[in-house]
Structures are given as structure tokens and as C-alpha cells.
PyMOL CGO cylinders between C-alpha atoms (Angstrom):
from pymol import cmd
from pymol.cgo import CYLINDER

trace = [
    CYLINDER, -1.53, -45.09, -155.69, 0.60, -48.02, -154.99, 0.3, 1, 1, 1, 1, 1, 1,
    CYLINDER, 0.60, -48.02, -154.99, 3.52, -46.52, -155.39, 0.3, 1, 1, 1, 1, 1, 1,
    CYLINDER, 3.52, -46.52, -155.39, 3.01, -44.26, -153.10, 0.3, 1, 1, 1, 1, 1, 1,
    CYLINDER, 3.01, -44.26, -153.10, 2.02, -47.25, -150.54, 0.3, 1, 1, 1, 1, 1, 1,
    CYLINDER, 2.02, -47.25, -150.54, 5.33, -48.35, -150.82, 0.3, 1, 1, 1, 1, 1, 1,
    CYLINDER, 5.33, -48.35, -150.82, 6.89, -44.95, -150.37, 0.3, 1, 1, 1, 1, 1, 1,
    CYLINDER, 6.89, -44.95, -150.37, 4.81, -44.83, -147.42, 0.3, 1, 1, 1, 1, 1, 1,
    CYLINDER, 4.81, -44.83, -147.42, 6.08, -48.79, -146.13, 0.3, 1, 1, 1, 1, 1, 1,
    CYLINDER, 6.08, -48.79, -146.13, 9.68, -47.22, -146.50, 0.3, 1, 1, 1, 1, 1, 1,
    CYLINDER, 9.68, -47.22, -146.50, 9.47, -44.53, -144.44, 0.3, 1, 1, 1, 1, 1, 1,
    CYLINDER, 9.47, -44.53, -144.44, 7.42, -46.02, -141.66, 0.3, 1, 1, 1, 1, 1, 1,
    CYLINDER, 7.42, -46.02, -141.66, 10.06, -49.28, -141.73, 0.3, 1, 1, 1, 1, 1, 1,
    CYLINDER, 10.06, -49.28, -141.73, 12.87, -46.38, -141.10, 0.3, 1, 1, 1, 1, 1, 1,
    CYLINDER, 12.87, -46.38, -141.10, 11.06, -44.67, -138.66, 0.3, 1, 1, 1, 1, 1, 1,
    CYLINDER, 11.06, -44.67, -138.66, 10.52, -47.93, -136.72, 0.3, 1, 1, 1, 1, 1, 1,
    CYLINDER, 10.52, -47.93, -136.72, 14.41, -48.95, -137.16, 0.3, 1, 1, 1, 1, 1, 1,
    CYLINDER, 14.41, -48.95, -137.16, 15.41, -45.53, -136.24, 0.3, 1, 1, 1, 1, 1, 1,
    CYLINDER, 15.41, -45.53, -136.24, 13.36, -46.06, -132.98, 0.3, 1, 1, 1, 1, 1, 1,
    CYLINDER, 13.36, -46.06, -132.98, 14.54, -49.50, -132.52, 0.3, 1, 1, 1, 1, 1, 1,
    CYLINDER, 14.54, -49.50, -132.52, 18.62, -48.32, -132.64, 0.3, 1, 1, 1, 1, 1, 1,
    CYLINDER, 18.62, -48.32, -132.64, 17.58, -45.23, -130.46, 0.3, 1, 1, 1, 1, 1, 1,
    CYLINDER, 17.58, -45.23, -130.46, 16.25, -47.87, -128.01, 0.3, 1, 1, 1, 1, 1, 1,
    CYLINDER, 16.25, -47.87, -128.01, 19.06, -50.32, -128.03, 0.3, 1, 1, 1, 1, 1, 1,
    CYLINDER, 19.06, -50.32, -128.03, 21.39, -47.49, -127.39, 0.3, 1, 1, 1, 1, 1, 1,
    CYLINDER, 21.39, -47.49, -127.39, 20.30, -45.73, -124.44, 0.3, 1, 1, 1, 1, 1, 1,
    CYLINDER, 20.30, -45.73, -124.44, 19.98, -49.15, -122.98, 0.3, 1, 1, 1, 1, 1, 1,
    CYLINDER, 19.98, -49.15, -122.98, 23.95, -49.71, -123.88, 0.3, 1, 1, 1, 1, 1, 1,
    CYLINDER, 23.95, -49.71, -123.88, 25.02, -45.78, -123.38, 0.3, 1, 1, 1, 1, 1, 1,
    CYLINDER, 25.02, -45.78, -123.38, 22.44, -43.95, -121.52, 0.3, 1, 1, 1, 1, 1, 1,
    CYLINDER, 22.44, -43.95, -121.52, 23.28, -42.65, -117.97, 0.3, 1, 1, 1, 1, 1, 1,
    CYLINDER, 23.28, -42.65, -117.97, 21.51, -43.66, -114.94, 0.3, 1, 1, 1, 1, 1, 1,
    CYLINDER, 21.51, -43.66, -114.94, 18.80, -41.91, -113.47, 0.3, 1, 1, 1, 1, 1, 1,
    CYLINDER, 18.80, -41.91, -113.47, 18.74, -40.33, -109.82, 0.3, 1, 1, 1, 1, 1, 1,
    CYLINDER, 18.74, -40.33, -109.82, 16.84, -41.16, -107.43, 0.3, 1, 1, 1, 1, 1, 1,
    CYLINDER, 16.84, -41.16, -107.43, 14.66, -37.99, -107.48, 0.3, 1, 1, 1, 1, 1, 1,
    CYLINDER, 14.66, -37.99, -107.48, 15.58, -36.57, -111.01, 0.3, 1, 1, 1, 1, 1, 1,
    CYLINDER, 15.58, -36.57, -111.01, 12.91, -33.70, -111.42, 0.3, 1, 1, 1, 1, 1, 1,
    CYLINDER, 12.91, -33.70, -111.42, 13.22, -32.70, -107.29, 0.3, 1, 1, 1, 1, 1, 1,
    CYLINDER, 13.22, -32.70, -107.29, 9.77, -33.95, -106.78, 0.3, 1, 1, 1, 1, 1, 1,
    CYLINDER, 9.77, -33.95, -106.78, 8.33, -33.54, -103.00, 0.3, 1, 1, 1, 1, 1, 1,
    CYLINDER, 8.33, -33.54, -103.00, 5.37, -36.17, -102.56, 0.3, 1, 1, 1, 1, 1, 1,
    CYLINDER, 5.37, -36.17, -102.56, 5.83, -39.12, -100.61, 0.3, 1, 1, 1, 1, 1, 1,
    CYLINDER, 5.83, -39.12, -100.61, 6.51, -41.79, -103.74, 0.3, 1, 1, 1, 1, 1, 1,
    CYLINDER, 6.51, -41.79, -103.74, 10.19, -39.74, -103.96, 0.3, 1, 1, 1, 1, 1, 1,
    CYLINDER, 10.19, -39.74, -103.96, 11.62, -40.06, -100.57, 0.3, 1, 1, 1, 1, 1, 1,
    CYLINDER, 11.62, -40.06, -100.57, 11.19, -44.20, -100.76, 0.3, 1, 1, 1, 1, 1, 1,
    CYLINDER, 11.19, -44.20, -100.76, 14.64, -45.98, -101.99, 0.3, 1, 1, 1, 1, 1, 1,
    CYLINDER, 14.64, -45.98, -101.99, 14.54, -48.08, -105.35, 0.3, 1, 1, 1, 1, 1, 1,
    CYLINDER, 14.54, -48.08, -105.35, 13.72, -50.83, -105.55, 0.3, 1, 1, 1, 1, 1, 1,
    CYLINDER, 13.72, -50.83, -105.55, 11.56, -50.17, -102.92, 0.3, 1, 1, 1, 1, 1, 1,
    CYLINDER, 11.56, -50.17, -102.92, 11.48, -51.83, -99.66, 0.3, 1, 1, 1, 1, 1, 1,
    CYLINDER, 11.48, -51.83, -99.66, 8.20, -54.42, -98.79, 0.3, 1, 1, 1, 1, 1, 1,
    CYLINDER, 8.20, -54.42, -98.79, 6.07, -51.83, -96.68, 0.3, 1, 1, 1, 1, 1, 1,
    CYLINDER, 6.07, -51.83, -96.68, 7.45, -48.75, -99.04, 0.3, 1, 1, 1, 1, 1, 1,
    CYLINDER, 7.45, -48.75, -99.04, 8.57, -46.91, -96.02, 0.3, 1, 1, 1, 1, 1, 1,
    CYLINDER, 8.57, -46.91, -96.02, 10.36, -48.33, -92.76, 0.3, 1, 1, 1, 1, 1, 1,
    CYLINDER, 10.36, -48.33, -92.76, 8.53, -45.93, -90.42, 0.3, 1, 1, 1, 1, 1, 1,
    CYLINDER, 8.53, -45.93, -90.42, 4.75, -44.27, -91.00, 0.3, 1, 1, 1, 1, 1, 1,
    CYLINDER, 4.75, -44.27, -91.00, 5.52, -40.60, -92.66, 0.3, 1, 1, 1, 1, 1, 1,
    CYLINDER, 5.52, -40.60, -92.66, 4.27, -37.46, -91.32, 0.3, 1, 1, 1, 1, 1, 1,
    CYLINDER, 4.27, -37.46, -91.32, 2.66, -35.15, -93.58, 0.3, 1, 1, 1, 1, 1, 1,
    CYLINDER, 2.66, -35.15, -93.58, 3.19, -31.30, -93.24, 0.3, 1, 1, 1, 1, 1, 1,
    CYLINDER, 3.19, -31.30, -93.24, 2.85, -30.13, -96.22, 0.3, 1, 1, 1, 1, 1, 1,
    CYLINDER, 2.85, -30.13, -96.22, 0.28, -29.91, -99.45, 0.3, 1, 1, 1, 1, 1, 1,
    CYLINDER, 0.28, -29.91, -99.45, 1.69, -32.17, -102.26, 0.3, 1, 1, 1, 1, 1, 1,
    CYLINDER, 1.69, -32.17, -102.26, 2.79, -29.27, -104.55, 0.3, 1, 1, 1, 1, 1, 1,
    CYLINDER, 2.79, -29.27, -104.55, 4.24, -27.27, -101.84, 0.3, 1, 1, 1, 1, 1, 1,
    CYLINDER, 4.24, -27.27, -101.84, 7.91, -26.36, -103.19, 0.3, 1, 1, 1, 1, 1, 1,
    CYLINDER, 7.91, -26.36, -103.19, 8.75, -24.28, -100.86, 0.3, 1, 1, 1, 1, 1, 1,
    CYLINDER, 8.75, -24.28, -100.86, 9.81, -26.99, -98.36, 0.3, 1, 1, 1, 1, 1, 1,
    CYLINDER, 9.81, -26.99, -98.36, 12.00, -29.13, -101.10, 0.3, 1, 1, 1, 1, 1, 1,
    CYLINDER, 12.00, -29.13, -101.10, 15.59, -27.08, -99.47, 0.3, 1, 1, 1, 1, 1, 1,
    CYLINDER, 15.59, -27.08, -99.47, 14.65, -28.63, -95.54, 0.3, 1, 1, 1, 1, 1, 1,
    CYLINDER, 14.65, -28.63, -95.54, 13.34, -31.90, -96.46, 0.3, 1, 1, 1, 1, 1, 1,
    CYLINDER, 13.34, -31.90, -96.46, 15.18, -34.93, -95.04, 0.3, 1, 1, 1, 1, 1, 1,
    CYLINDER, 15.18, -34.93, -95.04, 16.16, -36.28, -98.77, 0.3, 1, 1, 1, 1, 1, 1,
    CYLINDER, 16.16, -36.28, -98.77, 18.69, -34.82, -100.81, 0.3, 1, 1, 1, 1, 1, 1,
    CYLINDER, 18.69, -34.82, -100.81, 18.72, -36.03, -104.43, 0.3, 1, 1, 1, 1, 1, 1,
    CYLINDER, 18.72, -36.03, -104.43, 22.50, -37.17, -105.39, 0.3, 1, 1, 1, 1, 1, 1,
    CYLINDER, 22.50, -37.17, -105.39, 24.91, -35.29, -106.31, 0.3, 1, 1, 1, 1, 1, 1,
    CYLINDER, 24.91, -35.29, -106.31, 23.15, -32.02, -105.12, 0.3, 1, 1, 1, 1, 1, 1,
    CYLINDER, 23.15, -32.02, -105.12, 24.00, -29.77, -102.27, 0.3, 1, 1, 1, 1, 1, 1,
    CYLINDER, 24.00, -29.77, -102.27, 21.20, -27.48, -100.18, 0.3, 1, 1, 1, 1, 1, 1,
    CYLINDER, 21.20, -27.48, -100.18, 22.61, -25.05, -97.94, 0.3, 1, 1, 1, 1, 1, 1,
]
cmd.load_cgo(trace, "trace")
């Protein structure tokens, strides 16, 4: 039984290390994010980051329901690096 404690102590200090160095190196390695990485339309994407006191410089208008994709090709922000025609 206690060997198989310790067997258990290993792996879990591994897993934990193996964590640790996976953490350390995206920190070091790891690329940037965009400013809207998964082309999201509600309001909290079109604000800058870090964002500014009042969130937005000038009260939004809301047309559309939050989940309504069809509208993400004629909205004012375009996430870097990607072109809409």
C-alpha cells in the first residue's frame, strides 16, 4: 500500500513540474493574443486593451442580438491581421 503512495507522489510531482515548465514557457515563447481572437460580436470585444476608464469613448448603439453572426463582416472592428471584403 505504501508503495504504491509513493508511486502515486511521483507521478503527481511530474505532472505538477510538467505543468509548471509548460507555464514558464508560453510566458517566455508563446505568441500574443489579438484583440478579438475567436471573432466574437458583443460589446466587451470592440473596447481596446487595456481598456479605457469609461470602457467606451462614446455610448454604443445596439442593433443586433448578442449571438447574431451574421453582422461580424460590416461591423466597425476588424480583428488584426484579417481582411473583410
Amino acid at each position: 500500500m505504501q508503495f504504491i503512495s509513493t508511486v502515486g507522489s511521483w507521478l503527481m510531482i511530474i505532472t505538477i513540474m510538467l505543468i509548471i515548465y509548460s507555464f514558464i514557457s508560453a510566458l517566455r515563447n508563446g505568441k500574443k493574443a489579438e484583440a478579438n481572437p475567436w471573432g466574437g460580436v458583443t460589446l466587451e470585444w470592440h473596447i481596446e486593451s487595456p481598456p479605457p476608464l469609461e470602457n467606451f469613448h462614446e455610448i454604443p448603439k445596439v442593433t443586433h442580438e448578442p449571438y447574431d453572426f451574421s453582422q461580424l463582416k460590416t461591423m466597425k472592428y476588424v480583428p488584426k491581421g484579417e481582411v473583410y471584403e
